[in-house]
Legacy VTK file of the C-alpha trace (Angstrom):
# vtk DataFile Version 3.0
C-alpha trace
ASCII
DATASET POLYDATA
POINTS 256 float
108.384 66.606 129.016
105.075 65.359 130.061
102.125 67.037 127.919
98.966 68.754 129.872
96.372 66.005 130.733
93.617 68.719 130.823
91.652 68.696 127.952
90.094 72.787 128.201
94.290 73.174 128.009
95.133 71.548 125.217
91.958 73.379 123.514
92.684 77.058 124.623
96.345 76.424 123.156
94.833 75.190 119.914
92.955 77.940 120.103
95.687 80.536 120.445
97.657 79.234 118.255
94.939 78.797 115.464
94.097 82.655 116.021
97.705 83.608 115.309
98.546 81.723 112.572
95.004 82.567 110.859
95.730 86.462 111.789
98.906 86.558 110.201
96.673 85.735 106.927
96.219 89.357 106.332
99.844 90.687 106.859
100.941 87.915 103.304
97.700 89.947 101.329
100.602 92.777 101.532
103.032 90.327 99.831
100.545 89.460 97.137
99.319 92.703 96.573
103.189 94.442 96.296
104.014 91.734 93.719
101.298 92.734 91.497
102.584 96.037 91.523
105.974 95.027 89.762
106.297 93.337 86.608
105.066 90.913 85.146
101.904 92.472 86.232
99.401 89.121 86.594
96.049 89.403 84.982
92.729 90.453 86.326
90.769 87.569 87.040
87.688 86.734 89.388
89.926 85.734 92.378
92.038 88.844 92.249
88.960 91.092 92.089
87.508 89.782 95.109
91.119 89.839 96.477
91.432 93.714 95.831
87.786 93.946 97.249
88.382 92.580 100.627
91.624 94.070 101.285
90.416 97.359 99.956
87.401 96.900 102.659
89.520 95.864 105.282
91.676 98.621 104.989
89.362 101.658 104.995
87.636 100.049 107.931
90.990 100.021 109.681
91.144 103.813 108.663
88.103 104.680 109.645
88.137 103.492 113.055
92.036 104.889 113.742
90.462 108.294 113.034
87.034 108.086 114.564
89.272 106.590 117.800
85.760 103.918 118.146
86.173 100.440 117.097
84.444 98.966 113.861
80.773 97.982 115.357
80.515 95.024 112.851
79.287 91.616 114.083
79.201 89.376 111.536
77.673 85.755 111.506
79.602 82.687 112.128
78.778 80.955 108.848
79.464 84.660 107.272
82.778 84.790 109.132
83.390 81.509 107.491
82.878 82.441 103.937
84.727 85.441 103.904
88.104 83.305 105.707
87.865 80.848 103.100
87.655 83.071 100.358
90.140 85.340 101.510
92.471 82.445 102.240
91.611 81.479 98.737
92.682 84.255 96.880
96.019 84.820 98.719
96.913 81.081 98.066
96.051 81.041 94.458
97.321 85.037 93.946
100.688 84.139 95.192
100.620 80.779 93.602
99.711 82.902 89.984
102.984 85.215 91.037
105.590 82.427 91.019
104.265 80.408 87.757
104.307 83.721 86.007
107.946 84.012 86.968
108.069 86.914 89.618
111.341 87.507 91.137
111.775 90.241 93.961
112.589 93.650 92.246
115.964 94.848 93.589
117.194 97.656 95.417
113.509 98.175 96.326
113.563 97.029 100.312
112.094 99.292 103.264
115.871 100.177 104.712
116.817 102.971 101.777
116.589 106.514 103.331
115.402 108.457 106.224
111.808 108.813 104.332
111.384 105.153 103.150
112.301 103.879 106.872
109.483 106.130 108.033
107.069 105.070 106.216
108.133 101.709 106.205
107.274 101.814 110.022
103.955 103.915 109.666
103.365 100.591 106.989
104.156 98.351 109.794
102.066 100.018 112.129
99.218 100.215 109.807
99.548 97.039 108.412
99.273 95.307 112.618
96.258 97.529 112.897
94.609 96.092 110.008
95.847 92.599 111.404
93.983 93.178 115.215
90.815 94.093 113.213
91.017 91.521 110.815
91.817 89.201 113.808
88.572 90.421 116.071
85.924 90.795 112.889
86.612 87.782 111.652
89.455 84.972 112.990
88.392 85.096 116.017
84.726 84.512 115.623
85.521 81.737 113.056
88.053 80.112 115.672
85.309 80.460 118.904
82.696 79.121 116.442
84.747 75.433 115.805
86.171 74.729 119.139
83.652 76.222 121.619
80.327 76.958 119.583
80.711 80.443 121.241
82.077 83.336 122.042
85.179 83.417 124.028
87.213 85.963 126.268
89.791 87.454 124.533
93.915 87.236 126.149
95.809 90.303 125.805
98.745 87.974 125.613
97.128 86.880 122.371
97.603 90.201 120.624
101.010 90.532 121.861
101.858 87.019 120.399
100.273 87.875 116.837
102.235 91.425 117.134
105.262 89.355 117.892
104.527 86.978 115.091
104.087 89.786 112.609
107.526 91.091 113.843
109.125 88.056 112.485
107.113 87.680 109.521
108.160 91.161 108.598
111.699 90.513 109.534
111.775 87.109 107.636
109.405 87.964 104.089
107.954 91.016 104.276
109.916 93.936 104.730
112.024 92.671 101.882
109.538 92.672 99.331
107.135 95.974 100.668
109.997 98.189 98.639
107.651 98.288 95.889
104.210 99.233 97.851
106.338 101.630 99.947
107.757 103.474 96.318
103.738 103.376 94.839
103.148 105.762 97.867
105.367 107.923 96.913
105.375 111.195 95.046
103.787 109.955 91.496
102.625 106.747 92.538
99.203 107.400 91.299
100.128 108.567 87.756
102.008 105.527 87.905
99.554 103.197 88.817
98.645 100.237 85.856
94.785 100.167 85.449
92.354 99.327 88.267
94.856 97.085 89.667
97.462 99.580 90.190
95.134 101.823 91.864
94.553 99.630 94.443
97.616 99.066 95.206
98.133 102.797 95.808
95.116 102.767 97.638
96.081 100.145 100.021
99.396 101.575 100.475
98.573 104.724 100.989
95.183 103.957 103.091
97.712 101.713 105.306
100.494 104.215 106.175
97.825 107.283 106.928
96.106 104.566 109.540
99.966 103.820 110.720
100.396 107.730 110.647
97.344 108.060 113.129
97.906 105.338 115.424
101.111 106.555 115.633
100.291 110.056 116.812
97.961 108.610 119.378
100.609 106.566 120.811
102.694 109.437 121.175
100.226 111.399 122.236
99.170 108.625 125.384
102.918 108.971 126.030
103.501 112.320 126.748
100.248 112.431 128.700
101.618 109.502 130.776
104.721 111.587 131.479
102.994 115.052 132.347
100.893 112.989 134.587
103.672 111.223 135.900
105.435 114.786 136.819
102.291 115.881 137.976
102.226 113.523 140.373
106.001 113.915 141.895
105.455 117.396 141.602
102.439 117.482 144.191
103.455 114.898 146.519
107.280 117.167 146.409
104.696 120.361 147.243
102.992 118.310 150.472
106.259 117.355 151.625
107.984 120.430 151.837
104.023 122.088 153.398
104.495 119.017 156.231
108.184 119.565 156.437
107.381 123.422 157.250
104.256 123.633 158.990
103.684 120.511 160.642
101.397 118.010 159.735
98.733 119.461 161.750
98.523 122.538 159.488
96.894 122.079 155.651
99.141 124.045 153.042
96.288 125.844 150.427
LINES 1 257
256 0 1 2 3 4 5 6 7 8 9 10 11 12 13 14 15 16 17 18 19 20 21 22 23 24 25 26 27 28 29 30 31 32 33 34 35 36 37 38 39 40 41 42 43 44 45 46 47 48 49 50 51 52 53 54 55 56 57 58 59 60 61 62 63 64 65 66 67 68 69 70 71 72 73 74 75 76 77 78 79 80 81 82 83 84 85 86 87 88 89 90 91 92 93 94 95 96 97 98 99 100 101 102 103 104 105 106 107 108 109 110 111 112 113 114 115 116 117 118 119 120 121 122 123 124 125 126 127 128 129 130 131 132 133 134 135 136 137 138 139 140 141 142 143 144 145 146 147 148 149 150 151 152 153 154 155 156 157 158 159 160 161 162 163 164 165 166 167 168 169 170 171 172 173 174 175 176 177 178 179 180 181 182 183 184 185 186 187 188 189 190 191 192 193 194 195 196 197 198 199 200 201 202 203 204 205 206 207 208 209 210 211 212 213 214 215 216 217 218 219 220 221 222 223 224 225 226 227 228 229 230 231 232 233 234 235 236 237 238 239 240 241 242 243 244 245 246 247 248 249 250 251 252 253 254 255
């Protein structure tokens, strides 16, 4: 197979490929954020505070533009952009990194395939959870990733967002939705009276921030769904009406 000789080829798939595997960044904050929610709870440090900072931010902002129905109005910087990547990238890294040197093993019987109610909101988590990922993705990948190949701003690919979508599909699939049992239960009925300290409130937070964006983009899907259809019928409906007015009355002769 003979590879593309075209050099603005060979940089937009670079490109596309760097913006996926940077987006799915945020989606693995979930895994590091459920595991400090089961024991042996990891100790606060400097890198987990600005962890639970910048995933609480991100979060809310996802929350507050699902119900506002606008998109976040936030431009930030390139060299801004920058810092915030590498830090973020930073404290997942060294967060997980903490997790398995303090000997965390998956809890059991805690996956997102129990009952009726924890495969709901397992799916509003998904939901919520790609939401947060396109934001994260537009606010700050993406700017990052225009700013080191093309010293610019670039068009954005719908095909893009349907890749990193399909990429968090399998991520979930392969990592995620195994070990989400435990963020899923701290939404639950109790989980803030059992939430540990500052750090177990943001991980009830998060959770719970997460599924109500989930719950909301859900309902507006729906919502464009059923107006689809109506307009759809609509649609048959009146051209069924002139048919049956030209069938009877000729089409010389307007039906009112």
């Amino acid at each position: 197979m003979e590879l593309p000789k075209d050099p603005s080829v060979i940089k937009r798939s670079f490109h596309t490929a760097s913006l996926i595997v940077l987006s799915l960044l945020h989606p693995l904050s979930f895994l590091l954020i459920s595991r400090q929610n089961s024991p042996p709870h990891p100790s606060s440090t400097p890198i987990s505070v600005c962890f639970h900072i910048l995933i609480s931010s991100l979060s809310l902002s996802s929350l507050y533009s699902s119900i506002s129905g606008h998109p976040l109005r936030l431009k930030l910087p390139a060299a801004v952009a920058w810092a915030i990547l590498c830090l973020y990238q930073a404290c997942i890294t060294f967060g997980i990194e903490t997790t398995i040197r303090e000997g965390f093993k998956p809890p059991k019987n805690t996956t997102c395939t129990g009952d009726h109610e924890t495969r709901l909101k397992s799916a509003l988590l998904f939901i919520g959870i790609y939401d947060q990922t396109i934001l994260w993705r537009r606010k700050f990948v993406k700017p990052v990733v225009d700013d080191a190949l093309y010293g610019k701003e670039s068009e954005e690919w719908g095909a893009e967002r349907l890749m990193t979508g399909a990429g968090l599909g399998v991520l979930w699939v392969w990592l995620l939705q195994g070990e989400l049992g435990t963020l899923v239960l701290a939404t639950g009925e109790g989980g803030l009276r059992r939430a540990a300290g500052c750090s177990g409130f943001v991980v009830w937070m998060v959770g719970f921030v997460t599924l109500m964006a989930g719950f909301v983009r859900a309902v507006e899907m729906i919502v464009w769904v059923v107006s689809v259809a109506l307009q759809f019928m609509g649609g048959r409906r009146e051209e069924e009406e002139e048919g049956l007015c030209t069938a009877i009355y000729g089409s010389s002769s307007p039906c009112v």
